[in-house]
TORTITI-26982 format. One record per residue (C-alpha): residue number from 0; z, y, x; residue in three letters. Coordinates in steps of 0.05 Angstrom, whole numbers, plus 5000, padded with zeros to 4 digits. Each point is the difference from the previous one (the first is absolute). Layout:
N
REC pos    Z    Y    X code
REC NUM    Z    Y    X  ALA
...
***
This chain:
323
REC pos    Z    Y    X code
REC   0 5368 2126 4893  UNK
REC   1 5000 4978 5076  UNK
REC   2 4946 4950 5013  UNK
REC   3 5011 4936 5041  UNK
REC   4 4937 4997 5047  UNK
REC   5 4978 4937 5024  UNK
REC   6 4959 5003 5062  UNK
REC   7 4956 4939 5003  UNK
REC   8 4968 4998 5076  UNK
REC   9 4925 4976 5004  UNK
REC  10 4942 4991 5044  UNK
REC  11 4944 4962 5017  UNK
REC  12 5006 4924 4972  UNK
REC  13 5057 5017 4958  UNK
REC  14 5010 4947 4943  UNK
REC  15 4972 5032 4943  UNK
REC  16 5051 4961 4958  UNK
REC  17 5057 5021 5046  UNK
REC  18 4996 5066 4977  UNK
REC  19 4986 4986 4933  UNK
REC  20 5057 4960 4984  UNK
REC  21 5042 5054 5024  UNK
REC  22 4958 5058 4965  UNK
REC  23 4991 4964 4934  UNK
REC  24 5070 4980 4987  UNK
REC  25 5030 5077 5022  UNK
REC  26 4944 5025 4945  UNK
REC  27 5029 4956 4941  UNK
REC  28 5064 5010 5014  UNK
REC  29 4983 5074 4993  UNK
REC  30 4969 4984 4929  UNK
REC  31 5059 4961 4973  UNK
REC  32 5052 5058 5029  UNK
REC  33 5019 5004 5067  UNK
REC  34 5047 5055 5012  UNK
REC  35 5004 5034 5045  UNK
REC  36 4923 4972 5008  UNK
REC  37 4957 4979 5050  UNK
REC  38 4938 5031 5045  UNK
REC  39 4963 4949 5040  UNK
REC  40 4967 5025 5054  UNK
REC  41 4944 4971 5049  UNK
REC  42 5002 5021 5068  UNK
REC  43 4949 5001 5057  UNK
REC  44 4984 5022 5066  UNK
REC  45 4962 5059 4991  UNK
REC  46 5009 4992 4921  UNK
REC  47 4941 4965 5005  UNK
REC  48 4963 4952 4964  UNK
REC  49 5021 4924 5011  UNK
REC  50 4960 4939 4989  UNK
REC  51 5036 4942 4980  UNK
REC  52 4996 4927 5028  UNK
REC  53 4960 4989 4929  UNK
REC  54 4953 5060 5021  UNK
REC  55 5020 5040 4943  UNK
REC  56 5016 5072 5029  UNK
REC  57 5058 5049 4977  UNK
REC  58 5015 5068 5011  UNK
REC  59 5055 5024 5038  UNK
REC  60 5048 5042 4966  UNK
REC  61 5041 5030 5051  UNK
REC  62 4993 5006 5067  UNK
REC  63 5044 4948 5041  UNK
REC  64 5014 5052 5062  UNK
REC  65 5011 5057 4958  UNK
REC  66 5052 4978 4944  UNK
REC  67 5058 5028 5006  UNK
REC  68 5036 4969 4940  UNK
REC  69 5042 4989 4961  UNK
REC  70 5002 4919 5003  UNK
REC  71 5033 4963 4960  UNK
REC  72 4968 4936 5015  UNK
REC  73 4947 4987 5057  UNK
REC  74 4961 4942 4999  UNK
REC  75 4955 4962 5051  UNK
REC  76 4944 4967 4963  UNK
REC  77 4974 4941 5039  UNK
REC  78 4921 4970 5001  UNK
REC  79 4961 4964 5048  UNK
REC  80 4991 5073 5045  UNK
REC  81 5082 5004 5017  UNK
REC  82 4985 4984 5069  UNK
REC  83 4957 5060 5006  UNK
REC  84 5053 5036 4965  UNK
REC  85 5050 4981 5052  UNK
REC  86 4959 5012 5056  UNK
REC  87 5004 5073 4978  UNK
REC  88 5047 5043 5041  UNK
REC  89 4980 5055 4942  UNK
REC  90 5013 4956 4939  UNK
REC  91 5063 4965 5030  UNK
REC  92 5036 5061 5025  UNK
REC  93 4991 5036 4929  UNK
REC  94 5030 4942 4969  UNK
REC  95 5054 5004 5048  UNK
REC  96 5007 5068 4979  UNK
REC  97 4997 4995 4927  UNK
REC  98 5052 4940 5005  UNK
REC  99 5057 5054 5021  UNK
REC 100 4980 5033 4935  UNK
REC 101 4996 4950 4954  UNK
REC 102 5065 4973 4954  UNK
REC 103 4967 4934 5015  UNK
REC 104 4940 4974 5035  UNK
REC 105 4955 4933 4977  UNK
REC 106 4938 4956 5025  UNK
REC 107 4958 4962 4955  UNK
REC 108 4974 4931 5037  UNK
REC 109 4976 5017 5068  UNK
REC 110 5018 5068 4996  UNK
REC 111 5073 4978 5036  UNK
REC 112 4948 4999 5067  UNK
REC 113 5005 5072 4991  UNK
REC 114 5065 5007 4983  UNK
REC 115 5020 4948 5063  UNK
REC 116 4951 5040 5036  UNK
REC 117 5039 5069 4980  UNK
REC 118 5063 4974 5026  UNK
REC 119 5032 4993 4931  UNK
REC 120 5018 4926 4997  UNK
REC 121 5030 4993 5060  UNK
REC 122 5065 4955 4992  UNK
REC 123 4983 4999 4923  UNK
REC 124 4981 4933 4963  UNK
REC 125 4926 5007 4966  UNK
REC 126 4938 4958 4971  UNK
REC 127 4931 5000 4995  UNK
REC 128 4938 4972 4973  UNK
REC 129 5017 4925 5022  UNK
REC 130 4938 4995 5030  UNK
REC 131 5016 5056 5053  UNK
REC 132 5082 4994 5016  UNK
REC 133 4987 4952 5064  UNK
REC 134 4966 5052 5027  UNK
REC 135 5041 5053 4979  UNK
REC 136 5061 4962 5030  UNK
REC 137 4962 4989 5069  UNK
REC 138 4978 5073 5005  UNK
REC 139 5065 5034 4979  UNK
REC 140 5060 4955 5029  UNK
REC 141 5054 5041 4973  UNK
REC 142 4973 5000 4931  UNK
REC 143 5040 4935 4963  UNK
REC 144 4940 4977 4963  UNK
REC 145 5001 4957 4941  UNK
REC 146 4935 4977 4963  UNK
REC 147 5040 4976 4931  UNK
REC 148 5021 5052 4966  UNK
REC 149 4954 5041 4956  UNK
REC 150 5038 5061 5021  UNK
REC 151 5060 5017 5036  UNK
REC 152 5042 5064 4995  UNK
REC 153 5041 5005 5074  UNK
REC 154 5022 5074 4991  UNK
REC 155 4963 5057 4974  UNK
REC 156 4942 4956 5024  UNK
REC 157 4964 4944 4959  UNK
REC 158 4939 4962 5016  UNK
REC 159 4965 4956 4961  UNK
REC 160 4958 4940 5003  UNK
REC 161 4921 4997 4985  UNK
REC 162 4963 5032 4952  UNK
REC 163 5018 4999 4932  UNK
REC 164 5077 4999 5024  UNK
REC 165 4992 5070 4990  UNK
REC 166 5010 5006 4936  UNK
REC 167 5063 4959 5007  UNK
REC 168 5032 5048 5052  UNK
REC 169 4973 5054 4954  UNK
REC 170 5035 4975 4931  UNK
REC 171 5065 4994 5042  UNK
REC 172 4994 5066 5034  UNK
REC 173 4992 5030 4923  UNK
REC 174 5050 4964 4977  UNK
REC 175 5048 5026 5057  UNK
REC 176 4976 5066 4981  UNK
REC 177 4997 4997 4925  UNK
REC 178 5044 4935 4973  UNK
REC 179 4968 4926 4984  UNK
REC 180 4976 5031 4925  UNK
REC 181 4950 5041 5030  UNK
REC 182 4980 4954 5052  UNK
REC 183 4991 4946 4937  UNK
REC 184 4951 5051 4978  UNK
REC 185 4962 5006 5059  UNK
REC 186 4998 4923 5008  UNK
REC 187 4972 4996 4929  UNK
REC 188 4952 5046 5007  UNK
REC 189 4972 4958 5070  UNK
REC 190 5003 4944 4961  UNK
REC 191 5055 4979 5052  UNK
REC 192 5044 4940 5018  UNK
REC 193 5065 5048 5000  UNK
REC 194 5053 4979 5041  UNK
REC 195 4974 4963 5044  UNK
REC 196 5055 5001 5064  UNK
REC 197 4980 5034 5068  UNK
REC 198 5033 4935 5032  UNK
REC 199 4946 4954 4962  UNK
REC 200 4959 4967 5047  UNK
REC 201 4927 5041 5012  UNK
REC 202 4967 4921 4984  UNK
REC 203 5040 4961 4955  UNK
REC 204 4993 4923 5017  UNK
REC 205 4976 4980 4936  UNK
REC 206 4939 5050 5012  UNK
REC 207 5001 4988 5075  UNK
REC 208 5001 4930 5000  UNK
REC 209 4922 4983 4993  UNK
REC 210 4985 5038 5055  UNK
REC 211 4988 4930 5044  UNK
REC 212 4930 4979 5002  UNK
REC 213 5037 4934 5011  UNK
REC 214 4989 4947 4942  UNK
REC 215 5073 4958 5020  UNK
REC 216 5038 5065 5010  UNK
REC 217 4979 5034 4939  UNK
REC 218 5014 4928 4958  UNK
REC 219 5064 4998 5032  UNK
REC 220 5015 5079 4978  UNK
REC 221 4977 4988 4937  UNK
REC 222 5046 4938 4996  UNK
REC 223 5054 5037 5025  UNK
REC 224 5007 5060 4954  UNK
REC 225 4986 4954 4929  UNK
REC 226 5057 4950 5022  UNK
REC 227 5054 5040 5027  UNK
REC 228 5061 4963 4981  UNK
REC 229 4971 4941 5027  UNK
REC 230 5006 4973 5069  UNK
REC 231 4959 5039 5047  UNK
REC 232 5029 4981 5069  UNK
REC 233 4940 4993 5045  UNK
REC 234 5003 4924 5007  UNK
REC 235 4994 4993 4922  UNK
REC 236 4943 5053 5002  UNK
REC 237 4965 4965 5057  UNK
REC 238 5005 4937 4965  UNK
REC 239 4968 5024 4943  UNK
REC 240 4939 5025 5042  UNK
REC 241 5000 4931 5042  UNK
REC 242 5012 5043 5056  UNK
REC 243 5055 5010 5058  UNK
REC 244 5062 5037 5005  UNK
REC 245 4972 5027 5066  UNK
REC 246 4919 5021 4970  UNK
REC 247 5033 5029 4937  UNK
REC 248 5041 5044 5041  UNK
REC 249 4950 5023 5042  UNK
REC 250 4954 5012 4941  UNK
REC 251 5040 5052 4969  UNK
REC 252 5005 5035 5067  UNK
REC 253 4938 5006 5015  UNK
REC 254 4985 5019 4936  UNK
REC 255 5053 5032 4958  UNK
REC 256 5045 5014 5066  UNK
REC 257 5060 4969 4979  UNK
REC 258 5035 4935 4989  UNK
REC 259 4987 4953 4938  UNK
REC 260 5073 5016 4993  UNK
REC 261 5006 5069 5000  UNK
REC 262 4948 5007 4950  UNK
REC 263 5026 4959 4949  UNK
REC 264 5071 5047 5016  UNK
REC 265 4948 5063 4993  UNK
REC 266 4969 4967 4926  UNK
REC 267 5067 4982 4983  UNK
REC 268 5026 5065 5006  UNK
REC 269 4948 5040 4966  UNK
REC 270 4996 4958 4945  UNK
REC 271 5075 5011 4993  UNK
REC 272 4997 5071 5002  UNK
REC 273 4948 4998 4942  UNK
REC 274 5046 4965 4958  UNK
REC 275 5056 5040 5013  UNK
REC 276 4959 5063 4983  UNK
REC 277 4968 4960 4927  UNK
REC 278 5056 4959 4977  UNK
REC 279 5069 4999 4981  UNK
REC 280 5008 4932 5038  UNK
REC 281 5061 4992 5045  UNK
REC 282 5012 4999 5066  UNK
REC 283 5004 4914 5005  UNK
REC 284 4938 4989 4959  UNK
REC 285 4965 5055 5032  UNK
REC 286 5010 4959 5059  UNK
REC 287 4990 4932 4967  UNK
REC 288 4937 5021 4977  UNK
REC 289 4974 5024 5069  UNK
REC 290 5017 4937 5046  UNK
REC 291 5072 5030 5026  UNK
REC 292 5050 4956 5014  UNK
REC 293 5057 5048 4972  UNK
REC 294 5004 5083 4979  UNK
REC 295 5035 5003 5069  UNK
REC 296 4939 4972 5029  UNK
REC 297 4956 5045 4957  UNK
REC 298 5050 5060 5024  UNK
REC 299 4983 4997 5071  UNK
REC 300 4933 4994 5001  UNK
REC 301 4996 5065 4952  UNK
REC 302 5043 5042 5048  UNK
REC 303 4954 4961 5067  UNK
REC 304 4940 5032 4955  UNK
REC 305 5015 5059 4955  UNK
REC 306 5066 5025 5036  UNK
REC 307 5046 4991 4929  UNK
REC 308 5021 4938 4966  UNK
REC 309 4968 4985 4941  UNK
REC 310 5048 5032 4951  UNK
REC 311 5000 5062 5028  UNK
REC 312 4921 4990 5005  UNK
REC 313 4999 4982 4916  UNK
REC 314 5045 5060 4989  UNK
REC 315 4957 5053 5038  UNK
REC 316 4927 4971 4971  UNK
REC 317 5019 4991 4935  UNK
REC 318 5036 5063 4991  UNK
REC 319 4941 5046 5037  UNK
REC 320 4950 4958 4951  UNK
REC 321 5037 5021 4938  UNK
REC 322 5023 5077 5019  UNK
***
């Protein structure tokens, strides 16, 4: 039975967890019954040994320069050394070179430097850890970078978002290969959130919004996402401060970048998308409950956000959720 080899790049300062995500998830869904299965393998310069941005080491298992394949899948692990990594002629051009090879070719976090690097996302869209994707944008112009997903498939390529969205791109890549059962599998055996979607934002506001350090801002988020169908125009959240229109504003730019307005459409949405996804609601009290004027106003700001109306967005969740 043909093997389908996955060729996980490393180096120095590779994410330990990158890899492992990846590794891990290919090595249960071998348990459970892949078939045809899969054979991980690390590659190297050199095959040599790597140390990780944890300082753990690991060995090399094939030499980067001299495989020759078969790929099926090659894979760009990122870590806080893919700057290195792309400043290597050697590394980048045997990328390049295993690309043409591959059926399709993936980067973990910052491993899309590499790929950018390589050539390979040129004209594509593609993420990153969120952290990096300004400076992936200003270094590769013709790359169409977008920090919110937690992966994107343009093409045979996909890149994913940081860290642990490897095991997201991983589950859908099995799934792809194998069908959602196995992939259910694999997510069970991770202990895994499933399905969550490659276009779900990388920080989700209702984690993301405590990242001020600013007492009014963070009072007024918290506000904000516990009294949704309320009004939350910025005059009535300014009021309830004891603030101005004008210092609110420029609050939340300084510190969450953004209006007071288009965060309350941001909470509004997600909190509609989590309903969608956990209840049986419909479409009007969906958007009763989450401060929309109307399910035509709740339409539109789904497609400004996740690209499909809200239906569609039900129908798709629910139905990878249950498969």
């Amino acid at each position: 039975m043909r093997e389908r080899v996955f060729l996980v790049v490393g180096y120095d300062g590779a994410e330990l967890l990158d890899i492992a995500c990846v590794t891990s998830s290919l090595d249960i869904a071998n348990r459970i019954g892949a078939t045809p299965p899969y054979r991980a393998v690390l590659a190297t310069p050199g095959q040599r040994e790597i140390r990780c941005d944890s300082g753990l080491r690991l060995a090399g298992e094939a030499a980067l320069e001299r495989f020759t394949g078969p790929v099926h899948t090659l894979l760009v692990s990122g870590g806080r050394g893919h700057e290195c990594a792309a400043a290597s002629p050697h590394l980048v051009g045997h990328v390049r070179r295993l690309a043409g090879l591959a059926e399709r070719v993936a980067s973990v976090c910052t491993g899309s430097t590499v790929l950018a690097e390589a050539g390979l996302l040129n004209g594509r869209r593609a993420t990153t850890h969120w952290m990096y994707a300004d400076q992936l944008a200003a270094r590769f112009p013709d790359v169409r970078v977008d920090a919110e997903p937690i992966y994107i498939r343009d093409g045979n390529i996909a890149t994913s978002g940081g860290v642990t969205s490897a095991l997201d791109l991983t589950l859908a890549f099995i799934e792809e290969d194998h069908g959602p059962a196995l992939a259910r599998g694999v997510a069970m055996g991770t202990v895994a959130y499933l399905q969550r979607p490659g276009g779900q934002a990388q920080m989700s506001i209702f984690l993301a919004r405590r990242v001020s350090d600013d007492d009014l801002v963070r009072r007024v988020s918290d506000h904000i996402v516990s009294h949704l169908a309320d009004d939350l125009g910025t005059t009535a959240l300014a009021r309830l401060t004891g603030v101005s229109d004008r210092h609110l504003s420029r609050l939340f730019a300084e510190h969450l970048g953004q209006t007071p307005g288009r965060y309350v459409r941001r909470a509004r949405t997600e909190a509609a998308a989590h309903l969608l996804t956990s209840t049986d609601l419909p479409l009007g009290a969906v958007a009763r409950r989450c401060g929309f004027g109307s399910a035509e106003s709740l339409r539109q700001a789904f497609v400004d956000r996740y690209g499909v109306p809200p239906s569609r967005y039900r129908t798709t969740q629910t139905a990878a959720r249950t498969a």
